[in-house]
C-alpha positions as CSV (number, residue, x, y, z in Angstrom):
1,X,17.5,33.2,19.0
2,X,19.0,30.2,20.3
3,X,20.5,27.6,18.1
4,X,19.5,24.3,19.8
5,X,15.7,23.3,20.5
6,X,13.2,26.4,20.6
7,X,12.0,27.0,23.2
8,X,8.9,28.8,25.3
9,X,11.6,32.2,25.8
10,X,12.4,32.1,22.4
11,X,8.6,32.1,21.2
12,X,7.8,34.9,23.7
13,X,10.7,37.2,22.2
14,X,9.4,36.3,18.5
15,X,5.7,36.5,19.1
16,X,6.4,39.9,21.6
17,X,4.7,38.3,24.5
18,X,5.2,37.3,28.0
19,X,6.9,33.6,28.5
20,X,3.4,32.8,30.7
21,X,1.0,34.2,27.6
22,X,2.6,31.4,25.7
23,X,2.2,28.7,27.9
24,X,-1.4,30.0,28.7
25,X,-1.7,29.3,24.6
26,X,-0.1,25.8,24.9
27,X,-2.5,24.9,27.9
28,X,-5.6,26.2,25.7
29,X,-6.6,28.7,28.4
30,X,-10.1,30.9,27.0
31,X,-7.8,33.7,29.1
32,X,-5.4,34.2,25.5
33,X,-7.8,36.2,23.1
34,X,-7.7,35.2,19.3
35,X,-5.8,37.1,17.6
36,X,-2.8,36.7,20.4
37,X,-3.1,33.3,20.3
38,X,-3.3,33.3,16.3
39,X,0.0,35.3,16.5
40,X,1.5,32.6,19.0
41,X,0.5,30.1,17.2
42,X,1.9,31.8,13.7
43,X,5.1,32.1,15.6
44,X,5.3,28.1,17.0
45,X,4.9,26.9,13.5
46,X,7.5,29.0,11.8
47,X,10.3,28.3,14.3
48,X,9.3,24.5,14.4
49,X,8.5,24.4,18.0
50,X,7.0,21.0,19.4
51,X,4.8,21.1,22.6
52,X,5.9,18.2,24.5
53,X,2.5,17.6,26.2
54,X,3.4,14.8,27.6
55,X,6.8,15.9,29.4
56,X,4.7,18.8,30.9
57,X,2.1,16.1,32.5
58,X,5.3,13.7,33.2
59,X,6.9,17.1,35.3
60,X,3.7,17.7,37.0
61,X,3.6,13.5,37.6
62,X,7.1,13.4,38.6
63,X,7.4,10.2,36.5
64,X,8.8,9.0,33.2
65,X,7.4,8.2,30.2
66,X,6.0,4.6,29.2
67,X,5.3,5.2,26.0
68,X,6.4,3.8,22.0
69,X,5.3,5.2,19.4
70,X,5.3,2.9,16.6
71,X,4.3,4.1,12.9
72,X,3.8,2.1,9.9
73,X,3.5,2.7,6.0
74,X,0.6,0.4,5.4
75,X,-1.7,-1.4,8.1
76,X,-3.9,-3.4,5.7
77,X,-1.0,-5.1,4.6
78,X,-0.7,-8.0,7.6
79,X,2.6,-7.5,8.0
80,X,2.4,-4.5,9.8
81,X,-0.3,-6.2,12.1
82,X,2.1,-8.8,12.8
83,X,4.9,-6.7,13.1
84,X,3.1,-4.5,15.4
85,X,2.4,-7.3,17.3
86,X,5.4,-8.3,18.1
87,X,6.4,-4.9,18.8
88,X,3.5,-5.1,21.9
89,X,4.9,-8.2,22.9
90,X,8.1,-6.7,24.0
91,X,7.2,-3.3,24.9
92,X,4.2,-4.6,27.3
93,X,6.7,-6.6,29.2
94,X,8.8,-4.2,29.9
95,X,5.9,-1.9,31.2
96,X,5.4,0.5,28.2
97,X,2.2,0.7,25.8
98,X,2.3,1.3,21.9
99,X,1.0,4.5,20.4
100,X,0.2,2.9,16.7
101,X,-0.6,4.9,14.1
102,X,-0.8,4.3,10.4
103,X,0.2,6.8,7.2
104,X,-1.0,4.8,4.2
105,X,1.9,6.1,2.2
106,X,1.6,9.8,3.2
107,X,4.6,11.9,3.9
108,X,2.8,14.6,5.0
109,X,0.3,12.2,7.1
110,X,3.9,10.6,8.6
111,X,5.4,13.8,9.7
112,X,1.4,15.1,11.4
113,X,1.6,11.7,13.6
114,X,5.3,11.9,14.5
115,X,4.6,15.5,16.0
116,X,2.0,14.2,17.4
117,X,3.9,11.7,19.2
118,X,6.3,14.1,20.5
119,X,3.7,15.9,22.0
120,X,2.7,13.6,23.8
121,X,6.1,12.4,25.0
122,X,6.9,9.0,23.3
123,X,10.1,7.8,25.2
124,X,10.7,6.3,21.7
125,X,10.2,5.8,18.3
126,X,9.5,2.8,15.6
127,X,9.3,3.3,12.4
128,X,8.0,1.6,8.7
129,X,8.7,4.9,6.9
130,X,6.5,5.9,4.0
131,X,7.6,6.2,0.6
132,X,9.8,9.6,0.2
133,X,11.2,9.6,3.6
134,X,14.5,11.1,3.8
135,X,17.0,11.6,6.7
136,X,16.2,14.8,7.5
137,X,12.6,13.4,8.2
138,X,14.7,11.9,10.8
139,X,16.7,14.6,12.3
140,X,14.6,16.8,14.4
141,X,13.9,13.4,16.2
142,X,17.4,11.8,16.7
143,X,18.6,15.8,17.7
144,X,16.0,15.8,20.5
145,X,17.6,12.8,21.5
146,X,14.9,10.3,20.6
147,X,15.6,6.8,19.9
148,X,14.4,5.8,16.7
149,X,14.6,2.1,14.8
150,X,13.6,2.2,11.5
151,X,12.0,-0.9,10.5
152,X,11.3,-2.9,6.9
153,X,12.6,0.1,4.7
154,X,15.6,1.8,5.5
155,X,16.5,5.3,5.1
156,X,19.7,6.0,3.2
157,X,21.7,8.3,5.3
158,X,20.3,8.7,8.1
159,X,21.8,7.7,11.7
160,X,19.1,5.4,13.2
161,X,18.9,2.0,14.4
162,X,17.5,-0.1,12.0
163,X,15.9,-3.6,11.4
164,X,15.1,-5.4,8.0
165,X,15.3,-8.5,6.3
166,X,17.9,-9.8,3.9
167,X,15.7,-8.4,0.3
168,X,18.0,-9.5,-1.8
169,X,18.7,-13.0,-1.0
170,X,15.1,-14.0,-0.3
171,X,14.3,-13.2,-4.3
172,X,17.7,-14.8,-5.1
173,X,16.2,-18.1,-3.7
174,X,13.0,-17.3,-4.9
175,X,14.2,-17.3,-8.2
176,X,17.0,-20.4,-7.8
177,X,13.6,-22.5,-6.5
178,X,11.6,-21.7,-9.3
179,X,14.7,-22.2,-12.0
180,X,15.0,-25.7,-10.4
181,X,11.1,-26.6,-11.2
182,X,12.1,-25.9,-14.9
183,X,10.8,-22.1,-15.2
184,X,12.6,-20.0,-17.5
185,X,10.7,-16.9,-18.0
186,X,10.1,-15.7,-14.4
187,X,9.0,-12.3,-13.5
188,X,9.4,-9.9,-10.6
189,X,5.8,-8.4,-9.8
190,X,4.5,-5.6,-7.7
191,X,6.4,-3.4,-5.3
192,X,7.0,0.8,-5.9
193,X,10.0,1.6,-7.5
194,X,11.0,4.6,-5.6
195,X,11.3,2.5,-2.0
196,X,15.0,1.1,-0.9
197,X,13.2,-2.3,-0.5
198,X,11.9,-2.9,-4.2
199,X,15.5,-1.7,-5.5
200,X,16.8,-5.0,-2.6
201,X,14.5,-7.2,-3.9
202,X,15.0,-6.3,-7.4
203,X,18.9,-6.6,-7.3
204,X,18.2,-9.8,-5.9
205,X,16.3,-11.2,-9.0
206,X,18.8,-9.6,-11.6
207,X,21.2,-11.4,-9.9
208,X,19.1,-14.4,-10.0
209,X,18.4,-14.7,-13.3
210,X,22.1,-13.9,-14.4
211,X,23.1,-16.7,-12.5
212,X,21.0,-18.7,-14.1
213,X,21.7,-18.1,-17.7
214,X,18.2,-16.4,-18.1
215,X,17.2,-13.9,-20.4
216,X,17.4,-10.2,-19.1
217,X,13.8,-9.5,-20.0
218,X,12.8,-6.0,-18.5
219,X,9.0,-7.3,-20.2
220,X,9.3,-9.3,-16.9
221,X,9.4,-6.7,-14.3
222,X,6.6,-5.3,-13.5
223,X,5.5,-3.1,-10.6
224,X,2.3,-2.1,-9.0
225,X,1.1,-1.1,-5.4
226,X,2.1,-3.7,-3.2
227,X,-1.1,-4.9,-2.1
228,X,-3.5,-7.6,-3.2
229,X,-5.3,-5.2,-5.6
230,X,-2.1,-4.0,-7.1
231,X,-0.9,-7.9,-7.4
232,X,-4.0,-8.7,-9.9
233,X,-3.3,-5.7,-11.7
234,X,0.6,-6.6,-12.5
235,X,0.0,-11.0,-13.4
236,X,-2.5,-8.6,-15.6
237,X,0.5,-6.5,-17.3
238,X,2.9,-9.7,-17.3
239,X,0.3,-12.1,-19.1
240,X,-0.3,-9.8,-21.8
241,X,3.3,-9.4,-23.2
242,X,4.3,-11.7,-26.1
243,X,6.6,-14.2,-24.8
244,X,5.1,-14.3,-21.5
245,X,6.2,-15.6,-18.3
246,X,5.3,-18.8,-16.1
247,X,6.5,-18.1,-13.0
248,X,7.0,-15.4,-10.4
249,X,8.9,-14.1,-7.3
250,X,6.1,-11.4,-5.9
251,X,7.2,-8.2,-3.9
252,X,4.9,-9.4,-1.0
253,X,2.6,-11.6,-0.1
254,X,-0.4,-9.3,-0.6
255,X,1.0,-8.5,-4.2
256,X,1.1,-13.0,-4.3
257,X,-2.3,-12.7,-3.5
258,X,-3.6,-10.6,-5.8
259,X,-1.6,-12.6,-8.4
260,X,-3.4,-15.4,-7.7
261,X,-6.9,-13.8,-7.9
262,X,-5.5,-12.2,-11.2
263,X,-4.8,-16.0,-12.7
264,X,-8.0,-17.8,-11.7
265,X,-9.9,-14.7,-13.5
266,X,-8.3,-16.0,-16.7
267,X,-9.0,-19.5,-15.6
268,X,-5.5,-20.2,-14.7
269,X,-4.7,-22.1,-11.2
270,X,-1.7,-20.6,-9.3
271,X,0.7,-23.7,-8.8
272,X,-0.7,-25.8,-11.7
273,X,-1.0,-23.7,-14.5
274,X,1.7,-20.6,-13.1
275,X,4.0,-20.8,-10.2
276,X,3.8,-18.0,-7.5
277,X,6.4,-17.4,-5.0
278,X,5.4,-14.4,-2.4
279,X,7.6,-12.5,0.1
280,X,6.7,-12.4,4.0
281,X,5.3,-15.3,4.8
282,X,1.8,-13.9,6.6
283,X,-0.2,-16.2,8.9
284,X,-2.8,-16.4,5.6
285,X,0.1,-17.8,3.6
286,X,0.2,-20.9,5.5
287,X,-4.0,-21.1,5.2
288,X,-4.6,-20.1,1.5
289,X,-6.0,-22.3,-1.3
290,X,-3.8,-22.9,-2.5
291,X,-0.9,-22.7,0.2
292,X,1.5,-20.0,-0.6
293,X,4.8,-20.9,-1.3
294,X,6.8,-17.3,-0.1
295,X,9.9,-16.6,1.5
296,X,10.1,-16.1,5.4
297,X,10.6,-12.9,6.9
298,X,9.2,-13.5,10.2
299,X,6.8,-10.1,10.5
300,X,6.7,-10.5,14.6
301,X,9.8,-12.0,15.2
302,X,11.0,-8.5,13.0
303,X,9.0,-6.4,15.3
304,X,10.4,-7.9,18.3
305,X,13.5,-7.0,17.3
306,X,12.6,-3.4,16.6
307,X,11.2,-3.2,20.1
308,X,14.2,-5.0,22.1
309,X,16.9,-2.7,20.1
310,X,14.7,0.9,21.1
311,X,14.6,-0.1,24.7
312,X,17.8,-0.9,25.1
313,X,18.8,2.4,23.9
314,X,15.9,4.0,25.8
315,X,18.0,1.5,29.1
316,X,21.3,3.2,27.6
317,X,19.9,7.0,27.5
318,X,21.6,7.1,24.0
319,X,21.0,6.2,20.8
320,X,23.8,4.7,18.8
321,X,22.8,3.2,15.3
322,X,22.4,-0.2,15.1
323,X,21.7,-1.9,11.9
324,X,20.4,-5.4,12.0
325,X,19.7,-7.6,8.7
326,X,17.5,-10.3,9.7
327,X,18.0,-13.8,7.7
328,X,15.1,-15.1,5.6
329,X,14.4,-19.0,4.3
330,X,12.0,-20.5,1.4
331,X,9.1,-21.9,2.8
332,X,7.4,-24.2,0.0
333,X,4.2,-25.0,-0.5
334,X,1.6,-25.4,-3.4
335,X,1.5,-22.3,-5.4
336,X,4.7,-22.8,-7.2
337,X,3.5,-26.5,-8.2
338,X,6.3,-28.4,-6.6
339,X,3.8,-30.9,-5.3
340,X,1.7,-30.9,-8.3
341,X,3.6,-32.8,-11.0
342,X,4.7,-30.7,-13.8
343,X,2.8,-27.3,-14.3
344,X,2.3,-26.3,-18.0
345,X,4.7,-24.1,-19.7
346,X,7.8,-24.8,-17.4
347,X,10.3,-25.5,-20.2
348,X,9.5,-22.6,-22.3
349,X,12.5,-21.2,-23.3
């Protein structure tokens, strides 16, 4: 058996079977009866063999693939419709088309779509990983010598191209803003704990609150699924401790969201009565009631980015990691009162 990529040979040696019975299989030809093509089949799966389906049509075409895959964690969160956006922006200029798919969290869901991808020949790859993704998600791709960019969260270790934005100082301002309003007792809400991004983000706010002589409260950090449901479910949590908070930096805007819906349940108004800073800045920021104050991440301008650095190393033929941290800015608007006089509770101690 050959140590590099398996290949047809190598599955007709396993499975006992002539190189053309395979490819008969991998065309679907009625010619294969069932239980040799269960056998084949058995035999693909244990070596880890990947039809390229679309390199086969490309040989037969004589032409080269136009195609990026792009895969996200989470596309009813607008972010990732932005982002994805962007990402079209780029790639359809430059001639190529965007296989998008979405894994709602799923590892397992993540790894069906990324074979499926290769199948079909994607040229190259972006990707929001799901929760639990490791680098040896990764390697199969960047061995076959497909570019990949991860995008949003990275992946410790592993040696892709990546783009995100500057976690940890977008909470640190978060927090710094809401300090000078007169907010002592701030939380951190929503996000999953077991994602690269929430420990960014959360670095940035213990940093934060050190700097500004605040209590280190763990009361105040509370997480939840980072979406608008998950949001109402956490201002839920926070409100309920004793010495509860009156401000906070949220993990996203969905989770900001969700915070705000959460208040007005209890008859509290987000920017009046409790000051809510979000994280993405998503085109319904600007046009909530009230406006969400968040900090700026740019979703398309980020999947531009993604997009320009995979076809330049698509242009290159090689894929050397790049790692690009994307700056971030306050954007201030109603929901964390600093147009609104003095919201109750600011000076509680």
């Amino acid at each position: 058996m050959t140590k590099g990529r398996v290949t047809v040979i190598d599955i007709a040696k396993a499975a006992g079977v002539s190189k053309s019975t395979v490819s008969l299989v991998l065309q679907g030809s009625p010619l294969v009866n069932d239980g040799t093509r269960a056998k084949v089949n058995a035999v693909m799966r244990e070596l880890g063999y990947v039809y390229n389906r679309g390199a086969a049509n490309l040989r037969q075409s004589g032409s080269k693939s136009k195609i990026i895959g792009v895969v996200v964690n989470d596309l009813t969160n607008g972010f990732f419709a932005e982002l994805a956006v962007g990402v079209d922006m780029v790639v359809q200029s430059a001639g190529f088309v965007q296989f998008l798919s979405n894994t709602s969290e799923n590892l397992d869901r993540q790894r069906e779509v990324i074979a499926s991808m290769r199948e079909h020949g994607i040229s190259g790859l972006i990707l929001s990983p799901a929760r639990a993704t490791e680098a040896a998600d990764l390697k199969p791709l960047i061995a076959a010598g497909i570019p990949v960019v991860v995008a949003v969260r990275n992946v410790p270790g592993a040696k892709a191209s990546s783009v995100v934005s500057d976690n940890r100082e977008g909470v640190v301002v978060g927090v710094e803003h809401l300090v000078s309003l007169g907010h002592r007792r701030i939380a951190f809400l929503g996000g999953f704990r077991d994602t690269a991004v929430f420990d960014e983000r959360l670095a940035g706010y213990r940093a934060a609150t050190a700097a500004c002589g605040l209590d280190a409260d763990e009361d105040l950090i509370v997480d939840s699924p980072p979406s608008r449901a998950g949001g109402a479910e956490a201002i839920e949590r926070a409100l309920s401790i004793g010495n509860r908070p009156t401000a906070a930096v949220c993990f996203n805007d969905a989770v900001a969201f969700g915070v705000c819906d959460g208040l007005r349940a209890r008859k509290l108004e987000p920017g009046r009565d409790f000051a809510v800073v979000g994280f993405d800045d998503v085109i319904e920021a600007k046009t909530a009631v009230p406006a969400l104050t968040t900090i700026s991440v740019d979703p398309q301008g980020i999947g531009r980015r993604a997009a320009q650095l995979l076809l330049k190393q698509i242009s290159a033929g090689k894929a050397e990691a790049e790692a690009i941290v994307s700056s971030v800015r306050l954007v201030v608007r109603e929901t964390c009162g600093a147009a609104n006089g003095s919201p109750l509770g600011r000076t509680q101690a």
